[in-house]
Every structure is written in structure tokens, then in C-alpha cells.
N, C-alpha and C positions, 0 to 999 in steps of 0.2 A: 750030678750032685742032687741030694737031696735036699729040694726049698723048700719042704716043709718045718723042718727040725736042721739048726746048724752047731756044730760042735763050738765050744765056747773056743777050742784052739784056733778055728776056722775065724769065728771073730775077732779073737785081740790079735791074731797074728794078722790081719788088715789095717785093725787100728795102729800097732804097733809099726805098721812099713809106710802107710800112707802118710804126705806131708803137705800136701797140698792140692783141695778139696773146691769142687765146683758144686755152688747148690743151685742148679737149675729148678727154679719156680723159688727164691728167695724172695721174701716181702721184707718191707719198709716197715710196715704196720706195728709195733710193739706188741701188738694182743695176737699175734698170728704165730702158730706151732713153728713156720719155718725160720722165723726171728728168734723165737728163743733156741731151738737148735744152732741156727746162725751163731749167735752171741756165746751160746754155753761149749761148742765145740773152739770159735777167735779165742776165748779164753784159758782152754785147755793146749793149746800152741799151734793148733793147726794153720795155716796158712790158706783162709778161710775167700774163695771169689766168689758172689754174688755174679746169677743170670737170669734176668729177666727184662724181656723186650721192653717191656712198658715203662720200663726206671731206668732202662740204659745210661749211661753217661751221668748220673747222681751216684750217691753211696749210699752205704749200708755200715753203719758202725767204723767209717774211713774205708769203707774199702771198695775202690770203684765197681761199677755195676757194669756186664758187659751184656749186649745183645742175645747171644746165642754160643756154644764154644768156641766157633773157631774164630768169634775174636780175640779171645784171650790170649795174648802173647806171650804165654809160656807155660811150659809141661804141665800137666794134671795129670796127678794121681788115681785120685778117686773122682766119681762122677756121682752126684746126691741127687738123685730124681723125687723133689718134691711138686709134682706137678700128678693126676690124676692117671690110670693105666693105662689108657689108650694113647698117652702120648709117650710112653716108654721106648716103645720099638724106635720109634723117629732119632726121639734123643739117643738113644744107643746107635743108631746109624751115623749119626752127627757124631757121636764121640770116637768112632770108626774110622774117620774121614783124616784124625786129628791126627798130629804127627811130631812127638810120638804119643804112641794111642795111651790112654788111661789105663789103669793096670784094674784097676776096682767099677762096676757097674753098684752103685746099691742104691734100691728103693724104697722109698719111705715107708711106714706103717698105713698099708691101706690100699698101697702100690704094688699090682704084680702085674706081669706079661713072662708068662714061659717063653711065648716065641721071642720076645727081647731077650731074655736071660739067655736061650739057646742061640742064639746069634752072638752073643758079648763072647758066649764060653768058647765057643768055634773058634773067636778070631784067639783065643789066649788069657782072657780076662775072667778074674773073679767075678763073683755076682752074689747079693746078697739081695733079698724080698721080703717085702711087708714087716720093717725090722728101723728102728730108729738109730740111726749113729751115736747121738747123743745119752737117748735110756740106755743103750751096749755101754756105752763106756764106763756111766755112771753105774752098772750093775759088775761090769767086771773089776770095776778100780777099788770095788768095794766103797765109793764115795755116796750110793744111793743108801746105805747103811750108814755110812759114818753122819747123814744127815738128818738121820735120827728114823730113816723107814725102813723095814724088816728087824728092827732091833726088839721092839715090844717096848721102846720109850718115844712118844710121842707127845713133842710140846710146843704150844704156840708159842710161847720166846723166842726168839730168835738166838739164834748162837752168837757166843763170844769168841770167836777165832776170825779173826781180823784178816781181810782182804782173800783171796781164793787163792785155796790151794790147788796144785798140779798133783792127781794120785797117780799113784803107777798100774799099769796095765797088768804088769808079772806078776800076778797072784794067782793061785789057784782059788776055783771056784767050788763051792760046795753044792749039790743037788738040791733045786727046789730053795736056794737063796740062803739057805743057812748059815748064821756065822757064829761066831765063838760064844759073841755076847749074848745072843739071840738063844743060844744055845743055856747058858748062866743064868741067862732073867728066867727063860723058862725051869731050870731047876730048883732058881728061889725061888719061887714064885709058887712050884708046887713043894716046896718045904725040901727035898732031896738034896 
């Protein structure tokens, strides 16, 4: 496969199978990138385990924090490497070990290892690199748009739409993020 460029079917058809997601190098922290992916994926229904040695045994948004994978007692889906590249290969080896194995390898925005990826794919597993779960969802659900970016309305107010919606994955995607509205504002807008 090519981890340069991945087909937007390649991705919502992960998101759409996967249901339960281990975020290896998950922090506690509120101001840290893997908190908010943390929280914004718990809230879109996944079935979200925090792994990190250092916080073992506390939580993360209620949900216990485990040492390494093969504490966790029970199936993972996807495996979320939010931890730096050189530790990828290891964690894919560990998710390797698990039984049964992970169907999904994906690493964060920042994160690659070919030789990890070509190891996950050998044993049968997807793989996805340098790629956020969270920005995927919110661009294929169309929810990164409905939140007021790529549309050409942008405002400090906050919205009035009361507690968080769940969007659906089944949409098609338009080239280069385009959408209906996006598409409208820029015809008013040049008078057409």
C-alpha cells in the first residue's frame, strides 16, 4: 500500500469497522494533542483504552489506564501509536503478541516506521501513518465543516446546537474538502 496518499474508502472503512481503540502514549494532561483525540474519538462512541506506563492504574476520562497491551483484557481493534517513530516497530511487535491481534496499526500525525507498517501488513493488519483518527473523522463525517471550517463562515460565537452530535462516516467526500455550502458562499459571494 501506498502510505503516502490513502483513499478516503481506505479510511472511513477503518473507522466504520473499528470499535475498540487502544491509544498507546495517551496523556492525562488536558492541553496535550493525545487528550483531545482521546476525548473527541470516547465521545464519537468508540470504546476508547488509554496506555501509558507512567499513569497505569489511574484513568483518563473514566477509563482505566493500562501499562502496555497485553494488559488489557480484551480484544483491540485498532492500535493508536501516539508515541514518537522509533517506538512503532516495538508497539507493533507487542500488538503482534496479542491474541487476538488488532486488525488496524495507525500512527499519529508525525509518526511513521515503514518497517513497522511492513511488519503489521505481513501479519494481516491495516496500517495507516502520519494521519490523525480524530482530524479523519471529523473531515470525512463532514463535522470539520459543519463546525464552521472549510465552509467560508467563520465565527467566534460559539454554536447553538446543544451537547455533541454523533455524524456519520457514509458520506461521500468531495476533492480538496469541498462542500455544498462552501461551494454557495463562494457563488454569492462572487455575485453568480
Amino acid at each position: 500500500m501506498n502510505h503516502d496518499a490513502y483513499p478516503d474508502s481506505y479510511i472511513r472503512g477503518i473507522l466504520n469497522t473499528v470499535k475498540t481503540i487502544a491509544m498507546v502514549g495517551a496523556s492525562a494532561k488536558e492541553n496535550r494533542p493525545s487528550y483531545f483525540a482521546f476525548k473527541y474519538l470516547l465521545e464519537r462512541g468508540y470504546h476508547m483504552i488509554p496506555v501509558n506506563p507512567g499513569l497505569a492504574g489511574h484513568a483518563i476520562l473514566g477509563q482505566k489506564i493500562y501499562a502496555k497491551l497485553a494488559d488489557i483484557p480484551e480484544p483491540i481493534d485498532m492500535v493508536d501509536i501516539f508515541r514518537a517513530s522509533p517506538y512503532a516497530l516495538p508497539i507493533v511487535q507487542e500488538a503482534l503478541a496479542l491474541k487476538p491481534q488488532p486488525q488496524v496499526i495507525w500512527m499519529q500525525l508525525g509518526v511513521r516506521s515503514d518497517e513497522a507498517a511492513a511488519l503489521a501488513e505481513a501479519n494481516g493488519m491495516k496500517v495507516v501513518m502520519n494521519r490523525c483518527p480524530k482530524i479523519e473523522y471529523g473531515r470525512l463525517s463532514s463535522e470539520i465543516a459543519w463546525m464552521g471550517v472549510n465552509t467560508r463562515t467563520l465565527s467566534s460565537k460559539k454554536a447553538t446546537i446543544g451537547g455533541m452530535q454523533r455524524m456519520s462516516l457514509n458520506r461521500s467526500s468531495s476533492p480538496g474538502g469541498a462542500t455544498a455550502a462552501a461551494d454557495r458562499a463562494q457563488r454569492e459571494e462572487s455575485g453568480n
